[in-house]
N, CA, C and O atoms as a GROMACS GRO file, in nm:
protein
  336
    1UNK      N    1  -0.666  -1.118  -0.913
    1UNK     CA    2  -0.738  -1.008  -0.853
    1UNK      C    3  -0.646  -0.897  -0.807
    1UNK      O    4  -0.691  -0.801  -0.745
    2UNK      N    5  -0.508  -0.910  -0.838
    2UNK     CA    6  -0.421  -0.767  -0.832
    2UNK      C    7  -0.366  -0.782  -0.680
    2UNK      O    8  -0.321  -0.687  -0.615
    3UNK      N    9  -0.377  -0.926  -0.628
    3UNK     CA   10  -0.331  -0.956  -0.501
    3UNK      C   11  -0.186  -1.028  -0.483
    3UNK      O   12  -0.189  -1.142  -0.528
    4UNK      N   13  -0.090  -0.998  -0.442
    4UNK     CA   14   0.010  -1.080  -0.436
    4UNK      C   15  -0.014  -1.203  -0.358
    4UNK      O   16  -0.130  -1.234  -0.332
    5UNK      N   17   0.114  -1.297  -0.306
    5UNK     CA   18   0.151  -1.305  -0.195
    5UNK      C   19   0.151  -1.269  -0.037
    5UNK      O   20   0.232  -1.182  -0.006
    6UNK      N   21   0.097  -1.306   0.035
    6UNK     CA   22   0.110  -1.249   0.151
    6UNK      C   23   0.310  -1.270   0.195
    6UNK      O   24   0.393  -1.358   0.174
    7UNK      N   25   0.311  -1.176   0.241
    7UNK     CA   26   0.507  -1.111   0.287
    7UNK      C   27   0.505  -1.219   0.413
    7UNK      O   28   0.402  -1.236   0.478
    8UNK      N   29   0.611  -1.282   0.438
    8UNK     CA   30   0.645  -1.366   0.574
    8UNK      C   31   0.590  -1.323   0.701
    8UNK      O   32   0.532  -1.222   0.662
    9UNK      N   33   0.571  -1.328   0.804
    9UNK     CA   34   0.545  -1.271   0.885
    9UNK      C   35   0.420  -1.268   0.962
    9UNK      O   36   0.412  -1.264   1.085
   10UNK      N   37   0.261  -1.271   0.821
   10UNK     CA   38   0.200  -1.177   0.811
   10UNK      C   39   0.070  -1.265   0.851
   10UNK      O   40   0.048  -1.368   0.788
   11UNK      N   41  -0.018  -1.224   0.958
   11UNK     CA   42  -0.122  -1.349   0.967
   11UNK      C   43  -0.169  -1.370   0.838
   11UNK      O   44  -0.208  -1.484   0.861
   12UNK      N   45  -0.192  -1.355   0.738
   12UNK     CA   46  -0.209  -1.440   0.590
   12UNK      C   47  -0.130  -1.534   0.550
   12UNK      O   48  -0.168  -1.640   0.501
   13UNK      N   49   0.011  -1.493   0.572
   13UNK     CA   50   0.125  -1.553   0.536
   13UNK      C   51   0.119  -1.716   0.642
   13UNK      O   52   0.148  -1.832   0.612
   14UNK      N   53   0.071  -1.659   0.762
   14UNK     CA   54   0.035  -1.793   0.856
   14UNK      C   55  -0.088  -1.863   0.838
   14UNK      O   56  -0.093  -1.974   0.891
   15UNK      N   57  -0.203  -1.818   0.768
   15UNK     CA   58  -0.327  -1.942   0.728
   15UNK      C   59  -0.306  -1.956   0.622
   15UNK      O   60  -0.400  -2.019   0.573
   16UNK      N   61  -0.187  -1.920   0.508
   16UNK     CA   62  -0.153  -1.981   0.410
   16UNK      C   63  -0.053  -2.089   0.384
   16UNK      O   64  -0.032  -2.149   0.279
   17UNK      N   65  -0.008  -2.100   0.477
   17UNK     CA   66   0.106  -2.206   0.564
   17UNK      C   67   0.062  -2.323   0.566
   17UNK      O   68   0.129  -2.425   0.553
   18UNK      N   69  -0.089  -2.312   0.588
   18UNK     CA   70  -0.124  -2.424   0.666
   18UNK      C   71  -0.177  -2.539   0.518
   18UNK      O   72  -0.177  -2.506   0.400
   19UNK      N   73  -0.212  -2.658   0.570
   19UNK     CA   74  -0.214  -2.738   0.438
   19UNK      C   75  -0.376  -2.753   0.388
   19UNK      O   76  -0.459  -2.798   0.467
   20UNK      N   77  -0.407  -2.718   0.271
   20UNK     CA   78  -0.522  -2.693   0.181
   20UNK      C   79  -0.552  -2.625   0.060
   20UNK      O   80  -0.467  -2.578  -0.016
   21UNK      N   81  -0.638  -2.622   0.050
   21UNK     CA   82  -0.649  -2.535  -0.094
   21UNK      C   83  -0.750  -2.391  -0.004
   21UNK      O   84  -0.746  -2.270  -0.030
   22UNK      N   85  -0.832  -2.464   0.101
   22UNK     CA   86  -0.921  -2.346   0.212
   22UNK      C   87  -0.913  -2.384   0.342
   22UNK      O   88  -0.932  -2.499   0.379
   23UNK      N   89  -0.884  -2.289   0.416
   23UNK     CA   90  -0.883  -2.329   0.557
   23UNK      C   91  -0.970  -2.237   0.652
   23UNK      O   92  -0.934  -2.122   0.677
   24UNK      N   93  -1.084  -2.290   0.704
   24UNK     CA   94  -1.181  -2.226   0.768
   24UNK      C   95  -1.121  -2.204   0.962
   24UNK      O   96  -1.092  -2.291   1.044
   25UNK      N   97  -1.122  -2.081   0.972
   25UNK     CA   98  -1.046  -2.045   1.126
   25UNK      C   99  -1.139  -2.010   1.199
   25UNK      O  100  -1.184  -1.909   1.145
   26UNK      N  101  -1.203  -2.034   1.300
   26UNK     CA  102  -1.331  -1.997   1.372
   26UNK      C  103  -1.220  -1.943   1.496
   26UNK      O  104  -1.129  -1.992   1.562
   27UNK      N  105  -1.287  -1.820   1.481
   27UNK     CA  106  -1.180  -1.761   1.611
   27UNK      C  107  -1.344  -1.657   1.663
   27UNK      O  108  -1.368  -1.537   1.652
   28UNK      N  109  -1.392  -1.725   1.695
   28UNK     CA  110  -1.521  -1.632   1.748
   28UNK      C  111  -1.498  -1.704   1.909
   28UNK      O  112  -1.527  -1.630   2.003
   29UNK      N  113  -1.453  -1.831   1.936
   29UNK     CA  114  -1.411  -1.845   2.058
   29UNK      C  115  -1.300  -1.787   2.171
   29UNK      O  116  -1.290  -1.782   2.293
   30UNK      N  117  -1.211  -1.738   2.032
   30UNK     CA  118  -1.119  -1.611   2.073
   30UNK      C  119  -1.144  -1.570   2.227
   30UNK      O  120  -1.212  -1.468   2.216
   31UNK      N  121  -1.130  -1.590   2.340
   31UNK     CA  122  -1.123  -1.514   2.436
   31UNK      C  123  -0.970  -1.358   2.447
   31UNK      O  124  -0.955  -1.268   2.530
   32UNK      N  125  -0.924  -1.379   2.375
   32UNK     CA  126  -0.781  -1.322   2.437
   32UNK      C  127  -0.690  -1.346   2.326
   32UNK      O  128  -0.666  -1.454   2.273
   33UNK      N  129  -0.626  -1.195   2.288
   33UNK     CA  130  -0.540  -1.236   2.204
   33UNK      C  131  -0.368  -1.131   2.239
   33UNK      O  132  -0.345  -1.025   2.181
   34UNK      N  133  -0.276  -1.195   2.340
   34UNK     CA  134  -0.208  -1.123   2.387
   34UNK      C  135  -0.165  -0.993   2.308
   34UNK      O  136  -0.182  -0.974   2.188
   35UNK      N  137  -0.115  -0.919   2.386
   35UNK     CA  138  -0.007  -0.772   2.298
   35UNK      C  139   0.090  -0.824   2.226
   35UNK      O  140   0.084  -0.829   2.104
   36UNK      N  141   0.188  -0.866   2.292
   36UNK     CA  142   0.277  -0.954   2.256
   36UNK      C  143   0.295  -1.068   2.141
   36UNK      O  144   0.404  -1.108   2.099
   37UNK      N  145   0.170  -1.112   2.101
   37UNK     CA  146   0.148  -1.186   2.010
   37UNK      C  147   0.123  -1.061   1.894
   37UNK      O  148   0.177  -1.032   1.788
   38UNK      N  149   0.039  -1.017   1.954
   38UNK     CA  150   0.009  -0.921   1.831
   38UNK      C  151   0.078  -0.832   1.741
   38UNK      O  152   0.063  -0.787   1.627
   39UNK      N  153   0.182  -0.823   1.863
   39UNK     CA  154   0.305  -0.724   1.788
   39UNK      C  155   0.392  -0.795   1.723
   39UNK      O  156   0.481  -0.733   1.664
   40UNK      N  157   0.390  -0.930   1.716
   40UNK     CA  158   0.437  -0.993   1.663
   40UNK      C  159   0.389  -1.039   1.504
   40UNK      O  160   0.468  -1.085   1.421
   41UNK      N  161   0.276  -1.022   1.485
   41UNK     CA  162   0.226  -0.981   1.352
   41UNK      C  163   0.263  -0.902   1.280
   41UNK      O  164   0.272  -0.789   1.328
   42UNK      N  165   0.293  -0.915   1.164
   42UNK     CA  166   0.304  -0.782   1.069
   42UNK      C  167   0.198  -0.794   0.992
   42UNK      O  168   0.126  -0.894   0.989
   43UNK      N  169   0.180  -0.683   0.919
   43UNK     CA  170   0.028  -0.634   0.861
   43UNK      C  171   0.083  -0.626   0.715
   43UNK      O  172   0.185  -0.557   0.708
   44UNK      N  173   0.040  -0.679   0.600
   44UNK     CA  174   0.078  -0.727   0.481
   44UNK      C  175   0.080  -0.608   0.376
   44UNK      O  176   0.019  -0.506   0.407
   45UNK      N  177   0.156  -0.616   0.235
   45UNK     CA  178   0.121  -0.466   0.218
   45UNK      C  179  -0.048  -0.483   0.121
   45UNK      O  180  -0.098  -0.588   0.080
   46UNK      N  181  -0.091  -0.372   0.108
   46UNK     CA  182  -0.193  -0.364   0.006
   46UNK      C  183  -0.175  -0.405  -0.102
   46UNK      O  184  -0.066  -0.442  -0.148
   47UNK      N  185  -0.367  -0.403  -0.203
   47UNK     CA  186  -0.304  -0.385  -0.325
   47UNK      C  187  -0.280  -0.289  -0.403
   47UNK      O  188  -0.329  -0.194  -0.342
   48UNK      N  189  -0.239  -0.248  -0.499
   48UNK     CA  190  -0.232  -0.150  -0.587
   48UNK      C  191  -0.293  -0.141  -0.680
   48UNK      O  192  -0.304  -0.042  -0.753
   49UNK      N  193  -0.349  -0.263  -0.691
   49UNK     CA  194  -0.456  -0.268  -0.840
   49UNK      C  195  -0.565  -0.307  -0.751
   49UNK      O  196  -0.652  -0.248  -0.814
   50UNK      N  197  -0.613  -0.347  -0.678
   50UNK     CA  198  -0.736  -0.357  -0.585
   50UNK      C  199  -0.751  -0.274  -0.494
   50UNK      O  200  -0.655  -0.276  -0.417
   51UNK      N  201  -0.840  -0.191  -0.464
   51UNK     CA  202  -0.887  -0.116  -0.380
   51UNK      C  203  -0.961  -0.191  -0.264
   51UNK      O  204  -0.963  -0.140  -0.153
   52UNK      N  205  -1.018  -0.302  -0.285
   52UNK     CA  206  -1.170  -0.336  -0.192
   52UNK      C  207  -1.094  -0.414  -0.106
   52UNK      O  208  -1.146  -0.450  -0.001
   53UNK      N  209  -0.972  -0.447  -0.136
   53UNK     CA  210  -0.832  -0.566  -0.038
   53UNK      C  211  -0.864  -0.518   0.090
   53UNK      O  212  -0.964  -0.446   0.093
   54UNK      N  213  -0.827  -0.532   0.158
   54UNK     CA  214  -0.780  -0.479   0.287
   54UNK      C  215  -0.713  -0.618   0.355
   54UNK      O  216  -0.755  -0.734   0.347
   55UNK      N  217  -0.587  -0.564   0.429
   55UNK     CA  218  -0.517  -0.650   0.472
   55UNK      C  219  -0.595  -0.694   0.625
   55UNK      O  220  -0.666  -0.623   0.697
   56UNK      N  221  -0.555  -0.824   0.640
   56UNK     CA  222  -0.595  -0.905   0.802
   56UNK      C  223  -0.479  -0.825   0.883
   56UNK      O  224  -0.369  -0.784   0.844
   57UNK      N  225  -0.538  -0.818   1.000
   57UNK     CA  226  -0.392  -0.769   1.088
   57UNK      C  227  -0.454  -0.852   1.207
   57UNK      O  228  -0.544  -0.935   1.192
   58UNK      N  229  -0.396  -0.819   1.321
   58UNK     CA  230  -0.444  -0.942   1.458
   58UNK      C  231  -0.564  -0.918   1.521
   58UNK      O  232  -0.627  -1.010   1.576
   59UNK      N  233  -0.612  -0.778   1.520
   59UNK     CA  234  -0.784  -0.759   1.582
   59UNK      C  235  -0.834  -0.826   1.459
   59UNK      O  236  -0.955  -0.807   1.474
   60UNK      N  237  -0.822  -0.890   1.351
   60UNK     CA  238  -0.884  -0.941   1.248
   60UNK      C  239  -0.925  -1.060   1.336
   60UNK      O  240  -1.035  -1.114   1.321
   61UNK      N  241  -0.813  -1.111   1.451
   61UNK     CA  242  -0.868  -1.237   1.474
   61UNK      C  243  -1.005  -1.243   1.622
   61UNK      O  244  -1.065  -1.336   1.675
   62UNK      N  245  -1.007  -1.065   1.645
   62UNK     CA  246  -1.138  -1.070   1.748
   62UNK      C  247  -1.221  -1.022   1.678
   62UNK      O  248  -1.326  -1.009   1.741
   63UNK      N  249  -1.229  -0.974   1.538
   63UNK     CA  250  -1.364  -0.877   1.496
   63UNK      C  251  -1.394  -0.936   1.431
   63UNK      O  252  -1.492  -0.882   1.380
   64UNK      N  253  -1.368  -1.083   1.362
   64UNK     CA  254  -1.488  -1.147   1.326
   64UNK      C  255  -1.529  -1.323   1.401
   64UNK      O  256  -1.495  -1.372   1.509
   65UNK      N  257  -1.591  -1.364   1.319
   65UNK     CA  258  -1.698  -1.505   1.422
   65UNK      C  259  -1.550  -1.614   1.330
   65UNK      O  260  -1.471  -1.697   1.373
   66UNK      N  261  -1.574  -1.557   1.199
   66UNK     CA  262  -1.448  -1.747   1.151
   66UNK      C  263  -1.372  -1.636   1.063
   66UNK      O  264  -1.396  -1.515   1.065
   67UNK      N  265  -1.288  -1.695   0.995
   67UNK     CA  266  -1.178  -1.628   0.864
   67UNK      C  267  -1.160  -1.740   0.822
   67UNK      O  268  -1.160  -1.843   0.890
   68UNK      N  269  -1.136  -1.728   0.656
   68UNK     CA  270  -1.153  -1.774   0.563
   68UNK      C  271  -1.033  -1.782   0.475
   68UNK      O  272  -1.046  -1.698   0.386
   69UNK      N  273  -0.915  -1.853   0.464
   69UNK     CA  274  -0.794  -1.834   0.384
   69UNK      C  275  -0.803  -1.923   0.253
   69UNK      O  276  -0.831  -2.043   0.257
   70UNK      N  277  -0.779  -1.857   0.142
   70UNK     CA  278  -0.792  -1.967   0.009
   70UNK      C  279  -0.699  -1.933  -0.050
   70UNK      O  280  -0.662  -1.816  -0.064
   71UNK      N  281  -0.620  -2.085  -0.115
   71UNK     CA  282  -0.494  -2.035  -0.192
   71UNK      C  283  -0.498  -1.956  -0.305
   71UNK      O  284  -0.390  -1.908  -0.337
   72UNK      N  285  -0.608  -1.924  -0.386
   72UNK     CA  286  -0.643  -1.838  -0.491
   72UNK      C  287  -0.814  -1.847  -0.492
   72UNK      O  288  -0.886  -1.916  -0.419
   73UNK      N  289  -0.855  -1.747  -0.608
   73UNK     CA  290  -1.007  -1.704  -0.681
   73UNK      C  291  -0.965  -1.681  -0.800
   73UNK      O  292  -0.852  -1.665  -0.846
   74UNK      N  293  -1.082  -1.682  -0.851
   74UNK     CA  294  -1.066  -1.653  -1.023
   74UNK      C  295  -1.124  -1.497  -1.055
   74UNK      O  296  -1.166  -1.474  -0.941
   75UNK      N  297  -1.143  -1.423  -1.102
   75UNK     CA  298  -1.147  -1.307  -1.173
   75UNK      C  299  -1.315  -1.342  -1.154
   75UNK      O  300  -1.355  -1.456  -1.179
   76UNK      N  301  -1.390  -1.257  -1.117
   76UNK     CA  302  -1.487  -1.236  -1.109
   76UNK      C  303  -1.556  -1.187  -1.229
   76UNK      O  304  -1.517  -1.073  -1.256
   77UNK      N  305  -1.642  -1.231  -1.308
   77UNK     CA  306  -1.719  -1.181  -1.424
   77UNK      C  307  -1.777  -1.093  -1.374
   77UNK      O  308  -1.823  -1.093  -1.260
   78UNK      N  309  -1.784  -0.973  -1.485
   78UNK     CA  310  -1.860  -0.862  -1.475
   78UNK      C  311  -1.816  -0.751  -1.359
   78UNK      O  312  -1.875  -0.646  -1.330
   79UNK      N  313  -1.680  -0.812  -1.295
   79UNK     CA  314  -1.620  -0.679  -1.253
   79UNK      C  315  -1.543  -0.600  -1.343
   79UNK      O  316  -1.523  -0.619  -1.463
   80UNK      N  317  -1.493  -0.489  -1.256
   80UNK     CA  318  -1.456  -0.394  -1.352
   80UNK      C  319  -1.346  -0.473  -1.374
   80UNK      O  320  -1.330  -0.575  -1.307
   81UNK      N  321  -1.213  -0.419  -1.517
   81UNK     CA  322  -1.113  -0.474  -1.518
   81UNK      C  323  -1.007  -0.360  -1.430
   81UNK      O  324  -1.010  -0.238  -1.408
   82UNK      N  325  -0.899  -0.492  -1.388
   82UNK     CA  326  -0.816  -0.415  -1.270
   82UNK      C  327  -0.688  -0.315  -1.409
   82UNK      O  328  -0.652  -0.351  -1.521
   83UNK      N  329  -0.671  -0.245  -1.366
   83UNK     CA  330  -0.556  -0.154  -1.396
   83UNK      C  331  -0.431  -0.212  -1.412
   83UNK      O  332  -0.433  -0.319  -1.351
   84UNK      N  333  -0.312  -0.192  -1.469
   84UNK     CA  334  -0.163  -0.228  -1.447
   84UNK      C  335  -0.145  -0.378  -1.490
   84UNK      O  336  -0.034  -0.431  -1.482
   0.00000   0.00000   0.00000
């Protein structure tokens, strides 16, 4: 899907760490997610052949109810084809 690797660092790079093929993160209990932690995140780069990507960064872990990390997807039928 024109997605790399997530870069070290990067909360992707950390629920891809973890051991599975999917790892379901329920952070809707989230009370609090320090500065300090957060700045400690780095934010992954884009893609270049995907537009619809958008990288996780650390309010990723208050603006939604769970997150969803999978070691890969397959090419979606009947999308467009990616570029490059």
């Amino acid at each position: 899907n024109g997605i790399g690797h997530p870069e070290p660092g990067t909360l992707e790079a950390l629920l891809t760490a973890m051991p599975g093929p999917a790892r379901f993160i329920p952070t809707h209990r989230m009370q609090e997610y320090s500065a300090l932690q957060a700045s400690a995140l780095l934010v992954r780069s884009a893609s270049a052949k995907n537009p619809t990507y958008f990288p996780l960064t650390a309010q990723s872990l208050t603006d939604f109810d769970w997150l969803v990390a999978l070691d890969g997807v397959g090419y979606s039928r009947g999308g467009p084809k990616l570029s490059g």
